[in-house]
N, C-alpha and C positions, 0 to 999 in steps of 0.2 A: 652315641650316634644320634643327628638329626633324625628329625621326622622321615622325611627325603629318603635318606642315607638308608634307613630300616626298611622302607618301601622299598626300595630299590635291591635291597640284597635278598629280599624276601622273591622279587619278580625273579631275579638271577636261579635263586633255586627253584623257580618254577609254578610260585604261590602268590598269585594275585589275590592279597588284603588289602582292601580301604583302610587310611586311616580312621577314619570311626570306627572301624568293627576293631581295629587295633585299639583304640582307645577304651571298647566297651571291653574287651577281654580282658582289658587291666582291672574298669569300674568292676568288674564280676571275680576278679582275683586268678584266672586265667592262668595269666603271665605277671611278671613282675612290672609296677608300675612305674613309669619314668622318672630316675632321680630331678629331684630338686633344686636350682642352686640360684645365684643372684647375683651379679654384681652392684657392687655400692657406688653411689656419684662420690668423685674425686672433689677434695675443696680447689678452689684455682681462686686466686687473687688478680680480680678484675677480668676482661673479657677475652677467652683465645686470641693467640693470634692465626689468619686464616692463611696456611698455606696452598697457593696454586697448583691444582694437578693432584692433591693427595686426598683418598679418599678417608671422610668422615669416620670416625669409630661408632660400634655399635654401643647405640644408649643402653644407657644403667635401668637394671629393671631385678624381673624375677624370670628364667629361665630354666627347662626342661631337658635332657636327653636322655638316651635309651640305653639301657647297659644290652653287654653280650649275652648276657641270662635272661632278656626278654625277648633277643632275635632268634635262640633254640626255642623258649619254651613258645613262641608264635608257631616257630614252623613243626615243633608237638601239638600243638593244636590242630593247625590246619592239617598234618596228614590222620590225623585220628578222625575227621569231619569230613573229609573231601576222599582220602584214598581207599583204595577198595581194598580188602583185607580175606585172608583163607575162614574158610566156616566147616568143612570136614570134605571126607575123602567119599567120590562113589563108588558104585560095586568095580568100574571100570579102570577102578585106579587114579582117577581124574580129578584134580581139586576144583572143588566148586567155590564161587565167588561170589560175595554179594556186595555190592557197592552202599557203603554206609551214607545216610541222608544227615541233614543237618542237625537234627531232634532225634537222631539214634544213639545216641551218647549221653547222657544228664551231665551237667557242671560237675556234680559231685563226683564221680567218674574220673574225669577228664584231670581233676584236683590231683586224687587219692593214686589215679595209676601212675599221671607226671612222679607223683613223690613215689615211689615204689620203685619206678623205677630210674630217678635220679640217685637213690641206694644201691640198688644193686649196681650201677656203671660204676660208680665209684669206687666200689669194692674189686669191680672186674681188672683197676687199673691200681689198688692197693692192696690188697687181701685176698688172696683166692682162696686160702683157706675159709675165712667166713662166708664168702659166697659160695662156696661149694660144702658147705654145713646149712645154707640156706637152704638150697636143690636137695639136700639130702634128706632134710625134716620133712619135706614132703612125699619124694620118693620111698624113702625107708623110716618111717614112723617108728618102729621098732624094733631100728637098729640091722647096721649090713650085715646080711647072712654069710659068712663068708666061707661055706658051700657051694654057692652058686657059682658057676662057671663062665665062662664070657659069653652072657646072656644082656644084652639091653635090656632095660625094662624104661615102659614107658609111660607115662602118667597124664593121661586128661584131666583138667580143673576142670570140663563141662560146663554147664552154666555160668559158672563166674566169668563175667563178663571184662572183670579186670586184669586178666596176666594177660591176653591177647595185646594189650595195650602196650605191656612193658616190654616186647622187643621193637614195635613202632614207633617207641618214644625212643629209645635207643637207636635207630638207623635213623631216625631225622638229627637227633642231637650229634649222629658224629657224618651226617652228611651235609650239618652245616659248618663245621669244621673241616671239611675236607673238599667242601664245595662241589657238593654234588646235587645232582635233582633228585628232589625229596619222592620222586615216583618212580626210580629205580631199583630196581629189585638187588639186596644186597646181601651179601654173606659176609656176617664180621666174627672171625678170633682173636679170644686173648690167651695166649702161650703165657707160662709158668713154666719154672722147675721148682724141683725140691730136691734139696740135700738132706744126706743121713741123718745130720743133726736136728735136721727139723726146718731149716734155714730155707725162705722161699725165695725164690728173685725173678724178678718179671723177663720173658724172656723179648715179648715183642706183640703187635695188632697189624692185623692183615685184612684188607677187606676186598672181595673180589664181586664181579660182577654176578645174579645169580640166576634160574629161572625166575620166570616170571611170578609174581605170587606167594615167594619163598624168604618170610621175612626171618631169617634164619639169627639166632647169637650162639656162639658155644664160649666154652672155657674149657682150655684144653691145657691139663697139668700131666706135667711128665716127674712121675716119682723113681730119682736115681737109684735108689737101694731100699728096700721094703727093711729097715734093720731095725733093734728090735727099740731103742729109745727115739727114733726118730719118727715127725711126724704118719708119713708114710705106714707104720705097723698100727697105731690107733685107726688111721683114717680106716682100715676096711677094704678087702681088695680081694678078687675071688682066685682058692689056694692053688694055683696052678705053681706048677714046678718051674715054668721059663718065666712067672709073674716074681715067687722067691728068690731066683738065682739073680736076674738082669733087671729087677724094675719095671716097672709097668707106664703106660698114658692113661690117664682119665679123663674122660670127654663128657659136661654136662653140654645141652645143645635144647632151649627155645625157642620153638618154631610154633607161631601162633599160640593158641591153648596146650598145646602139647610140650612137654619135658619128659626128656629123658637123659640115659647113664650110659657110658658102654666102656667098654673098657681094649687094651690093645698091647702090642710089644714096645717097646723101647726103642725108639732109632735108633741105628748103626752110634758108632762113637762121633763119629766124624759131622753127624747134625748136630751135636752141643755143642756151644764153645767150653773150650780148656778151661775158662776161669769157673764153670760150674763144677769142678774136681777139683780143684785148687783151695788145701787146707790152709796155706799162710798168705794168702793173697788175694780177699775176697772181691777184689774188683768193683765195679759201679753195678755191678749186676746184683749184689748183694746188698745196699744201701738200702734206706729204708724210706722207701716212698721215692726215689730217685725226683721223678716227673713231680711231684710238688701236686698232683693231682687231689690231697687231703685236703689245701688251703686254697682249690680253687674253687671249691663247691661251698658257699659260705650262707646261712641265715635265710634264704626266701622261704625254705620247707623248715622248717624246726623240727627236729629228729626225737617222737614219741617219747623212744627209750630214755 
């Protein structure tokens, strides 16, 4: 997309950027820089001829536009800079708010959370097993007790000022795909199943309006049969007798600094579709990667590992 074009979808979502400060967030590595490209002058033998009424082509030069990984990682910037964000709860129950200033953020921040949490989205729409071995390393350091009972437990990073980041960079990135204002308060799920075998399949993403202030993510996996080679018996799950007989949901859920676990019953039959039971007939639900969402995140962050 033009210049223009990126300005303009940027106002749509509700984020008045200059282009120079669009230009500087690239010079600073920000955002992704505008590709490059050129057209070459054409040889022609002797002089056009000039047609009446048709407009001229554009001259041969060096030319610029903006890809779609520069107009999220913009509008990740702008709400990490400009929108107000939860800081903890009073005695009253009441979340408090502090409105972030320009220089409340460092670049380096701003870098390191984008990448952080362009991984984890990516995994919420291919892998929930490893994003939910993600939330778990931190959660349960040494490993799920699986005594404990349907208890949440919940976990403040505290100071680290960078996971607050990674659900803000997530509700701009899918509210610029879904066309939403980057200042509404949203709640987004990714649904999973798992089969006995171990077999996961994405079931669906839902996003609904939210309180105010409540930059909510979950990942909510519904495990059909706790049986005993299928993923579900490794993963950990607390020994309740309606957990072993019927399967259990597991809910990780990032809200600001805050992460936590909980755990719950299985819906009725009648909320899964058929093809998730279905041994000779695995359906598109069972493909691997269906949405192609592995080859759409490509090279701007280079992945550590």
């Amino acid at each position: 997309m033009k210049d223009e074009e990126l300005r303009t979808r940027l106002l749509q979502l509700g984020a008045d950027v200059p282009l120079s400060t669009l230009r500087r967030w690239a010079s600073e590595e920000l955002i992704p820089k505008p590709v490059q490209y050129y057209k070459p002058r054409k040889k022609r033998w002797g002089r056009p001829k000039k047609v009446k009424g048709k407009e001229l082509q554009g001259d041969p030069g060096r030319f610029s536009y903006w890809a779609q990984e520069s107009l999220e990682a913009a509008a990740r910037v702008w709400a990490i800079r400009h929108l107000a964000r939860p800081t903890e709860w009073s005695e009253d129950h009441m979340l408090l708010v502090t409105e972030t200033s320009q220089k409340d953020v460092s670049k380096a921040d701003i870098v390191r959370g984008q990448e952080m949490a362009r991984r984890l989205h990516t995994l919420l729409y291919t892998d929930c097993k490893e994003a939910a071995n993600r939330f778990r390393k931190f959660l349960w350091p040494n490993g799920f007790p699986s005594s404990e009972e349907n208890q949440p437990k919940i976990l403040n990073f505290g100071e680290n000022r960078l996971y607050h980041l990674i659900p803000m960079c997530i509700h701009a990135t899918e509210s610029v795909r879904h066309h939403i204002a980057l200042n509404t308060p949203l709640s987004i799920t990714y649904e999973w199943a798992i089969r006995e075998d171990g077999s996961s399949a994405w079931s669906r993403m839902h996003i609904e309006r939210a309180s105010a202030f409540r930059a909510k993510i979950t990942l909510k996996t519904t495990h059909l049969t706790p049986c005993e080679n299928g993923y579900s018996n490794d993963y950990g799950f607390p020994r309740v007798k309606k957990y072993m007989e019927e399967g259990f949901v597991d809910e990780f859920w990032l809200e600001g600094s805050k992460l936590g676990e909980g755990f719950e019953e299985t819906p009725f039959y009648g909320a899964i579709p058929e093809e998730f039971y279905d041994d000779h007939e695995y359906a598109p639900y069972w493909e691997e990667d269906p949405y192609g969402w592995s080859d759409f995140v490509t090279g701007y962050y280079e992945d550590e590992s």
